[in-house]
C-alpha positions as CSV (number, residue, x, y, z in Angstrom):
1,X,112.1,126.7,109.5
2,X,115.5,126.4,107.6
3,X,117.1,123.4,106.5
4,X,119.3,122.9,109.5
5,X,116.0,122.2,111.3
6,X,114.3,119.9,109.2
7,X,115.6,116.4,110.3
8,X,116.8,113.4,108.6
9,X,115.9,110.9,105.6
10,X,112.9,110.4,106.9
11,X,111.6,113.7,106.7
12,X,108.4,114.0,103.8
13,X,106.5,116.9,103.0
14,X,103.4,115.0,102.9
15,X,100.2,117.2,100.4
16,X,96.6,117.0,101.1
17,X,96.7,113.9,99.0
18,X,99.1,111.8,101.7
19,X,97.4,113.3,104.6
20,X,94.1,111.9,103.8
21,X,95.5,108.8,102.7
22,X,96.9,108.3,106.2
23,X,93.3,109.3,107.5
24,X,91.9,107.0,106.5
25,X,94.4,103.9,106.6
26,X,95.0,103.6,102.7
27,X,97.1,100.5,102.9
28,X,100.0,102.0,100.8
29,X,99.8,104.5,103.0
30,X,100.6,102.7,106.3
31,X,104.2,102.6,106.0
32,X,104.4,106.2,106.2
33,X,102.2,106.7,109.1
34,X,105.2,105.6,111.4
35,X,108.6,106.1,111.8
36,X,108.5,109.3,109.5
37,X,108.9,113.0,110.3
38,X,105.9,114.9,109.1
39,X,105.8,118.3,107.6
40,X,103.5,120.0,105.7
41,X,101.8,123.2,105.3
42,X,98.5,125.4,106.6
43,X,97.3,125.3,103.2
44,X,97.2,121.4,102.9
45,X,95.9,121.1,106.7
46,X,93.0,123.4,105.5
47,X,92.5,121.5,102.4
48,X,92.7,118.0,104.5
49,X,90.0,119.3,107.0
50,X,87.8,120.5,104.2
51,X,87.5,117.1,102.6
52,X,86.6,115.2,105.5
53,X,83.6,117.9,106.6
54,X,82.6,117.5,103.2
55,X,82.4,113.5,104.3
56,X,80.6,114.7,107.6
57,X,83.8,113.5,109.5
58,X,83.8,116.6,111.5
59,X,85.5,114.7,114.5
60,X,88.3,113.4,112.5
61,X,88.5,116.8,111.3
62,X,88.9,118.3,114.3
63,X,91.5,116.0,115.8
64,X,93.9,116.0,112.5
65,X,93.9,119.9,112.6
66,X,95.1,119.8,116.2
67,X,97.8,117.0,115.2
68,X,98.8,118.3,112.5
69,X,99.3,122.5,113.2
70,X,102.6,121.6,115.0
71,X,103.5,119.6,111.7
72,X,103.0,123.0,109.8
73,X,106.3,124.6,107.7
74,X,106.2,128.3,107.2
75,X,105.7,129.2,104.0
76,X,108.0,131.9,102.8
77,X,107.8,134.6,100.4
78,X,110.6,132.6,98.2
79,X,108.1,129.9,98.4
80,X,105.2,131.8,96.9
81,X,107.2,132.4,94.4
82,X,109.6,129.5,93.2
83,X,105.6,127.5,93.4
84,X,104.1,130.2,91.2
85,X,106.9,129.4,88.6
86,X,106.8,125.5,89.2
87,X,103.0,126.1,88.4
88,X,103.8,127.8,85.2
89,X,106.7,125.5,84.1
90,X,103.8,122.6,84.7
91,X,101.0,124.7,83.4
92,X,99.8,122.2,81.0
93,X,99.6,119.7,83.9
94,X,96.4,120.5,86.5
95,X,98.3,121.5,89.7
96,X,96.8,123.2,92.1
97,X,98.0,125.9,93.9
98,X,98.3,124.5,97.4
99,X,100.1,121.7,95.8
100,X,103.0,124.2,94.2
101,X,103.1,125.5,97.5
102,X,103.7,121.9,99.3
103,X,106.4,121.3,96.3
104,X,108.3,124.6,96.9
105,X,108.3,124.1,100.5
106,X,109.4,120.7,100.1
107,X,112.3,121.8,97.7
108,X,113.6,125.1,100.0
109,X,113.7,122.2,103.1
110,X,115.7,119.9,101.0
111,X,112.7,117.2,101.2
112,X,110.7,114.8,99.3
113,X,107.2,115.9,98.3
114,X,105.1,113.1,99.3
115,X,101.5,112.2,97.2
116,X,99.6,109.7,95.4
117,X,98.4,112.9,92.5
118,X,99.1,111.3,89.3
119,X,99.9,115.1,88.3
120,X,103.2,114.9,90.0
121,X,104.6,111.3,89.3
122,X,107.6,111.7,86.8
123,X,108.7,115.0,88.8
124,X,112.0,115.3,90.4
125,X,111.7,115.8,94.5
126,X,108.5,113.8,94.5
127,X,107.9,110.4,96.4
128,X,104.9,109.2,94.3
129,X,103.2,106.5,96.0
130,X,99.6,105.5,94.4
């Protein structure tokens, strides 16, 4: 997906963090549940269904992954690698890997990263919502 095809201003890269968040009706959540163009990536899909089988929410599971495949950016090898030096820039902070990938993704489509981790708050391109 390039840039030309991402959409407008309300276009997020929502992480693993925000997806659950709107799973499960987090009230500061709710306003970007609507009226927002989601993207985000396999990684944080797999991450999202993970957590909620690990809450025996295999249903909810199974619904989000189908929702949200169509939702899914493709991550590019420039992405790998412009995450694997945002890791190391931040390597004192505890990112994870799927979250540098969310962030570089976010960056090379010219949106927001959207998450409530406390990791990222203070970081350019982020919408930090808690």
């Amino acid at each position: 997906m390039n840039p030309e095809q991402v959409g407008n201003d309300h276009t997020l890269l929502y992480d693993t963090y925000a997806l659950y968040a709107l799973a499960v009706g987090e009230p500061n959540y709710l306003p970007y549940a609507s009226n927002h163009r989601i993207l985000t990536t396999i990684m944080n899909v797999y991450e999202l269904y993970y957590t909620l089988l690990k809450e025996d929410q295999l249903a909810l599971a199974e619904e989000l992954f189908s929702r949200l495949l169509s939702a899914c950016v493709e991550l590019e090898p420039e992405m790998i690698k412009q995450a694997a030096h945002f890791r190391y820039q931040f390597r004192k902070k505890k990112l994870s890997d799927v979250d540098c990938l969310g962030y570089a993704a976010a960056l090379q489509l010219h949106v927001p990263f959207l998450t409530g981790d406390k990791e990222f708050s203070g970081i350019a391109n982020v919408k930090f919502v808690k």
